[in-house]
C-alpha positions as semicolon CSV with decimal commas, in nm:
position;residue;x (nm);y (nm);z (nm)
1;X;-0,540;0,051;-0,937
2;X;-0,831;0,135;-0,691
3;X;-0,824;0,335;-0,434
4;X;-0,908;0,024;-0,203
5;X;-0,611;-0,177;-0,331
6;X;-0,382;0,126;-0,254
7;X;-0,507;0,116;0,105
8;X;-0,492;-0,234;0,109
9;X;-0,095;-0,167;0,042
10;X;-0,051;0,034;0,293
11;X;-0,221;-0,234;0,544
12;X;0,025;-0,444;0,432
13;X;0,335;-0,242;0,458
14;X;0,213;-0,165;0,811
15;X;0,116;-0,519;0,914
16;X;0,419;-0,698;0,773
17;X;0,730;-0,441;0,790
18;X;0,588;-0,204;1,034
19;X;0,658;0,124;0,785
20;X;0,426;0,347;0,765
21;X;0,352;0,470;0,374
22;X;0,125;0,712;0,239
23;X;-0,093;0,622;-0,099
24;X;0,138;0,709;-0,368
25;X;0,442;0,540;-0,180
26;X;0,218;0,202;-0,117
27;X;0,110;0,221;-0,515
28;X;0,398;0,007;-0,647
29;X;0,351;-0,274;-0,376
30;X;-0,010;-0,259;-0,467
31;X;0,056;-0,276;-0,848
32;X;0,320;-0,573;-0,843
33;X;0,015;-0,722;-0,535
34;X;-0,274;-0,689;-0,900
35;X;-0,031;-0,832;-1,082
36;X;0,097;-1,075;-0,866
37;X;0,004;-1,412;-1,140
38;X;0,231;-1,255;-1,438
39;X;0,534;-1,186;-1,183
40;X;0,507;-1,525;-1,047
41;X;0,893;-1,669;-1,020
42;X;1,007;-1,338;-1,127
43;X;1,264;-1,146;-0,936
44;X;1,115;-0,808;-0,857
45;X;1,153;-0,518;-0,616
46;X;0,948;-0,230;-0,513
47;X;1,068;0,097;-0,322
48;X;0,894;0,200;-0,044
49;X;0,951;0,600;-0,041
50;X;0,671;0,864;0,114
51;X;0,533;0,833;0,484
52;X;0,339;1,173;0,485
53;X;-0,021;1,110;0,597
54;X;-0,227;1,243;0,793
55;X;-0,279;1,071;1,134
56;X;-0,654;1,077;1,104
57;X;-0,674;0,946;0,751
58;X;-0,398;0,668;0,808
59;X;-0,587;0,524;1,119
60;X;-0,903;0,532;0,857
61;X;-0,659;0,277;0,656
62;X;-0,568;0,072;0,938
63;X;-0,949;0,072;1,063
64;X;-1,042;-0,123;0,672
65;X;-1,167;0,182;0,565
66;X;-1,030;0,340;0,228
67;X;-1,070;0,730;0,282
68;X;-1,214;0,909;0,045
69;X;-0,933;1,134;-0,184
């Protein structure tokens, strides 16, 4: 996965369940999110663990932005 689509999962944690997550704990939302067509009808679940960012660099995430690593 890209760095983008990793920030894009932790948009989407934010915007829809109000959690906050860092990279590595939005990376299996973002994973199942790329491959989204093959788990189609499938039963699946991701855990959400690891909310320890940085202030600066998570409002970079919410801004669109994908900080640099």
């Amino acid at each position: 996965m890209s760095e983008d689509e990793i920030a894009e999962g932790m948009r989407v944690y934010f915007d829809d369940t109000h959690q906050v997550a860092e990279g590595a704990g939005a990376a299996p939302l973002a994973a199942l999110w790329k491959d989204r067509e093959r788990m189609s009808g499938k039963r699946v679940a991701v855990v959400l663990s690891g909310g320890n960012i940085e202030r600066s660099r998570y409002l970079q995430v919410l801004r669109g932005e994908t900080p640099a690593a």
